[in-house]
C-alpha positions as CSV (number, residue, x, y, z in Angstrom):
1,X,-16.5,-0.4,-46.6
2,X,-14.4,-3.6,-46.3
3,X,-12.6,-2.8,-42.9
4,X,-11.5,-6.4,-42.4
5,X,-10.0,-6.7,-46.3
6,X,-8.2,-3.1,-46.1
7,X,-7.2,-4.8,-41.8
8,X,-5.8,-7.7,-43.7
9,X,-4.3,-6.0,-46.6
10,X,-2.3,-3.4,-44.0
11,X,-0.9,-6.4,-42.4
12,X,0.2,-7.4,-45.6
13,X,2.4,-3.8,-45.8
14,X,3.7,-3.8,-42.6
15,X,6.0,-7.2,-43.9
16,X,6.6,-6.7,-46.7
17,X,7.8,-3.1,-45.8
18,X,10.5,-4.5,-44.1
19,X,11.7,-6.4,-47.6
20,X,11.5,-3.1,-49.8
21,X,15.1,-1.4,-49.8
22,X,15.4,1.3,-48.2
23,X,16.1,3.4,-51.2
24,X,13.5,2.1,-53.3
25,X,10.8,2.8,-50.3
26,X,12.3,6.4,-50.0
27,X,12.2,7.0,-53.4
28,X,8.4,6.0,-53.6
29,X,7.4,7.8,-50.5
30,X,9.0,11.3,-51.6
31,X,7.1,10.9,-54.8
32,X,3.9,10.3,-53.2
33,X,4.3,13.6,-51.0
34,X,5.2,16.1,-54.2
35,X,1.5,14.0,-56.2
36,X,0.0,14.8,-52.2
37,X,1.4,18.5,-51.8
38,X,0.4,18.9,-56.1
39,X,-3.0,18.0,-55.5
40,X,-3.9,19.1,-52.1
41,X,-2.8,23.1,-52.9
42,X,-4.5,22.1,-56.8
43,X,-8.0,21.4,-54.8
44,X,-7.4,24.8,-53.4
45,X,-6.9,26.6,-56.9
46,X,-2.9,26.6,-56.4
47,X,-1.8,26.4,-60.6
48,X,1.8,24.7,-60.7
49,X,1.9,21.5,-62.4
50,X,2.8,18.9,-60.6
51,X,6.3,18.9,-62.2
52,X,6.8,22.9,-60.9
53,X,5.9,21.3,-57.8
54,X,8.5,18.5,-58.1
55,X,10.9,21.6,-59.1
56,X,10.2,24.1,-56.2
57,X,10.5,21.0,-53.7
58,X,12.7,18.8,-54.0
59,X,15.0,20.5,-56.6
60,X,14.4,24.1,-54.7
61,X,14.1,25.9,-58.3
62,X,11.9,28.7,-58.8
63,X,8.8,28.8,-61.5
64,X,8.6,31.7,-63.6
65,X,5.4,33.0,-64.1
66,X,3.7,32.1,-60.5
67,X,2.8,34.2,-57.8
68,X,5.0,33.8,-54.3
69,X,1.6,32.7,-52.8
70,X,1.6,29.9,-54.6
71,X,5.0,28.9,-53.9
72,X,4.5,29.5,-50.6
73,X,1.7,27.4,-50.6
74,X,3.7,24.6,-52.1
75,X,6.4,24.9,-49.7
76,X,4.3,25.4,-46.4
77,X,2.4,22.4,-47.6
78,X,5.8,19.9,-47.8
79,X,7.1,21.3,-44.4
80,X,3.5,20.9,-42.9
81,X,3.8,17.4,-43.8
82,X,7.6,16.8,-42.7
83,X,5.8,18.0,-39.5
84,X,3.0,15.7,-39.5
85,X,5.6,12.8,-39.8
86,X,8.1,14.0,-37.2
87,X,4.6,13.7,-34.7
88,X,4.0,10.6,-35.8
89,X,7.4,9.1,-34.9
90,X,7.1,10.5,-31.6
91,X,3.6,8.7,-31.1
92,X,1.6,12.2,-30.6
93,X,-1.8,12.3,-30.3
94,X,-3.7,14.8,-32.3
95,X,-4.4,17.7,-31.0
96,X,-5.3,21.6,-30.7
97,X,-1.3,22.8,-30.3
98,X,-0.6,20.1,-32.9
99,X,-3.8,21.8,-35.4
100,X,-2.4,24.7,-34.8
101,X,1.6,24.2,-35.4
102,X,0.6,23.0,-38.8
103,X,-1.5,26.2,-40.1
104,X,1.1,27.7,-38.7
105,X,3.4,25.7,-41.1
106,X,0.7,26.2,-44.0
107,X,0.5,29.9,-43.7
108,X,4.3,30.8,-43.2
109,X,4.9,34.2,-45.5
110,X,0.9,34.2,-46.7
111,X,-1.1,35.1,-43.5
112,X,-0.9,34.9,-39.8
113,X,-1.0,31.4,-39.2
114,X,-2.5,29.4,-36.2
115,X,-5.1,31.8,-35.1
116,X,-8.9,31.1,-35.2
117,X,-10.9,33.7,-37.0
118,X,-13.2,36.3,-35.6
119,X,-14.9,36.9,-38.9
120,X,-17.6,34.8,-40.7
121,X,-16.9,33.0,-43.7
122,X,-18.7,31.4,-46.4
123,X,-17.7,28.1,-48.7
124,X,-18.0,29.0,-52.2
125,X,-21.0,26.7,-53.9
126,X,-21.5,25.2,-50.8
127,X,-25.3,25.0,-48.5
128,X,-23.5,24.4,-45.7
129,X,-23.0,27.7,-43.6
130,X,-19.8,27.4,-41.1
131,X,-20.6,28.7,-37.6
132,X,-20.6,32.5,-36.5
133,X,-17.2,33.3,-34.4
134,X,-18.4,32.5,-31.2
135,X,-20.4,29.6,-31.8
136,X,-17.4,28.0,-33.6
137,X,-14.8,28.9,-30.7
138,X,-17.3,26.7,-28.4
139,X,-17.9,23.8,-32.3
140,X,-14.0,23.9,-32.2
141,X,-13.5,22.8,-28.6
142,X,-16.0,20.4,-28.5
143,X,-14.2,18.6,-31.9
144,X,-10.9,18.2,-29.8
145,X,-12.7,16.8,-26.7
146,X,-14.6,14.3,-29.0
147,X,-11.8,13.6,-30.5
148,X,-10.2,11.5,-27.5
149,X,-13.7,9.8,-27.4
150,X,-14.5,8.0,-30.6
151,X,-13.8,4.6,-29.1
152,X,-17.0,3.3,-31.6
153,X,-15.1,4.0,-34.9
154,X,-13.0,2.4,-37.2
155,X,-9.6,3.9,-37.8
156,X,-10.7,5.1,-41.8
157,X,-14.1,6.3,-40.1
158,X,-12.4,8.2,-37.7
159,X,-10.0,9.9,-40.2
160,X,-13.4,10.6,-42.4
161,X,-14.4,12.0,-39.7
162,X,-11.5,14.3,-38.0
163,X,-11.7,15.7,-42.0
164,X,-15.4,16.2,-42.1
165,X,-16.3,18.1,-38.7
166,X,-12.9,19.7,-39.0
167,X,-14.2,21.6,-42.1
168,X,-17.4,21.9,-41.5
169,X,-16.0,24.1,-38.4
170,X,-13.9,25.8,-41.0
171,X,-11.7,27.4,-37.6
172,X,-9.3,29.2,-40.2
173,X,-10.3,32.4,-42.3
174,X,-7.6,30.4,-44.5
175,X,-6.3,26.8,-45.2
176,X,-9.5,24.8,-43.7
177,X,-9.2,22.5,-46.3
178,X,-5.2,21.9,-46.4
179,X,-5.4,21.3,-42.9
180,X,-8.0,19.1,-42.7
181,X,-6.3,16.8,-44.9
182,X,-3.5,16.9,-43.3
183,X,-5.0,16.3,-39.8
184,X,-6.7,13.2,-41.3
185,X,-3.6,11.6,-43.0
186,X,-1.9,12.2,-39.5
187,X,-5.1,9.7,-38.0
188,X,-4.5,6.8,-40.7
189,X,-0.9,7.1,-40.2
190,X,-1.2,7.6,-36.3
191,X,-3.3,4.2,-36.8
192,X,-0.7,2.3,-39.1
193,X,-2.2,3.2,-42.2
194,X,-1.2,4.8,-45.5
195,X,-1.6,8.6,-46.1
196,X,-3.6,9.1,-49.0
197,X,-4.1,11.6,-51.8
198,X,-7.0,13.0,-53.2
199,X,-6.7,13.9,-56.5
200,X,-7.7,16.9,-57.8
201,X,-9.3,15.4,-60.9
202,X,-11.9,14.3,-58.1
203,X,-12.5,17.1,-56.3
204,X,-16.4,17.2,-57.3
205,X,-16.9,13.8,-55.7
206,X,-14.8,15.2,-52.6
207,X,-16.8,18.3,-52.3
208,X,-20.2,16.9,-52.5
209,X,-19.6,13.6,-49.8
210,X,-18.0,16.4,-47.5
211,X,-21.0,18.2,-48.2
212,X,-23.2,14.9,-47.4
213,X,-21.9,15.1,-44.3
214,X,-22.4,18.9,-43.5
215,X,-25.8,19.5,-44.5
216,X,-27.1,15.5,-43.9
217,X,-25.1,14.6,-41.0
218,X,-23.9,11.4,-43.1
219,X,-20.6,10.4,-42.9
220,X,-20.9,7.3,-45.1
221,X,-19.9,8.6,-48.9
222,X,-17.1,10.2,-47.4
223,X,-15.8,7.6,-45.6
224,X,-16.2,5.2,-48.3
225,X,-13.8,7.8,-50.4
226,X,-11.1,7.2,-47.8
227,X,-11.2,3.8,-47.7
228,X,-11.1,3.2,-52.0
229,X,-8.0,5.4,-51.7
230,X,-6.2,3.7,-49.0
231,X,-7.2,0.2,-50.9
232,X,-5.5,2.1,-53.6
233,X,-2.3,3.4,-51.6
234,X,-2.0,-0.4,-49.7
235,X,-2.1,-2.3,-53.2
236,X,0.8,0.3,-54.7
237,X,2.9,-0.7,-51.5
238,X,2.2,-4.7,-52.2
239,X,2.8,-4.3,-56.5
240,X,6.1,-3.0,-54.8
241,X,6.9,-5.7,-52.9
């Protein structure tokens, strides 16, 4: 990873920001959240296209043919990210009431949202086992503390990393994987980076560096996926300009 090119190419943005018309950078950034909410319910097996997506969110149609839990899913997803932005203006730190707000958000008219599980779960295809209940009450607590303490990481590592633990923990019975991406685009852009969206045409590469991590303890692949897509996010800004 190339942390002083993707330093140096953010700089870049944050001028040249400030030259893009407004309606231009609107325009752009409400087209990048539809292609984020398309592919990050996709990943999850959600089937509207990502112009059903465009329809039911920014046009507020309704798509015949589709179950309300994936239009739910859909619309909890944009909201969850409205909310994830509204935080970031007011400078919040990450944290448990903030996780828990957005499943909350993600789970509105599917399932009680906001609520750790008392069950066990499995990931399907996956060695990886998440934690029994109690063990990941104590795994979940323990992310939030460390999370004020990774002083030794770069800001794309530590967004790797929020994702990573997050769903290795899998807190949720529901939505691990949503909200983990969510909670790690709220680190880059809590750190003055891009959010980023990872397409579901990649998902395979996605699973297997998350499962790196898991099972080998090695964050590297994973955060090396991050930081091609922010490259990718920061150049789109700069053709722009």
């Amino acid at each position: 990873m190339d942390y002083d090119l993707l330093l140096k190419k953010k700089q870049q943005v944050d001028i040249q920001k400030k030259l893009i018309p407004k309606e231009i950078l609107d325009k752009y950034e409400k087209s990048f959240e539809i292609d984020y909410t398309h592919n990050s319910t996709a990943i999850e097996g959600n089937t509207l296209s990502l112009i059903q997506t465009k329809a039911v969110i920014e046009d507020q149609l309704s798509v015949g043919g589709k179950s309300l839990r994936e239009i739910y899913e859909v619309v909890n997803h944009d909201k969850a990210f409205q909310y994830v932005k509204k935080c970031i203006s007011q400078d919040k730190p990450l944290n448990e009431n903030i996780v828990k707000d957005l499943h909350m958000y993600l789970m509105e008219n599917i399932l009680s949202g906001g609520i750790y599980r008392n069950v066990e779960v499995r990931i399907t295809g996956a060695k990886h086992k998440p934690p029994a209940p109690n063990e990941m009450y104590y795994q979940i607590k323990a992310f939030f503390t460390e999370l004020s303490d990774k002083r030794e990481m770069n800001p794309i590592e530590l967004a790797a990393w929020v994702h990573a633990e997050f769903v290795k923990i899998h807190p949720f019975t529901d939505g691990n994987g949503r909200a983990s991406r969510l909670i790690m685009n709220y680190q880059l852009m809590r750190n003055g980076f891009l959010p980023i969206s990872i397409q579901k045409e990649n998902r395979l590469q996605y699973f297997e560096t998350l499962e790196s991590y898991a099972v080998n303890g090695d964050l590297s692949p994973f955060a090396e996926m991050i930081a091609e897509l922010e490259m990718i996010q920061l150049d789109e800004y700069l053709s722009i300009a």
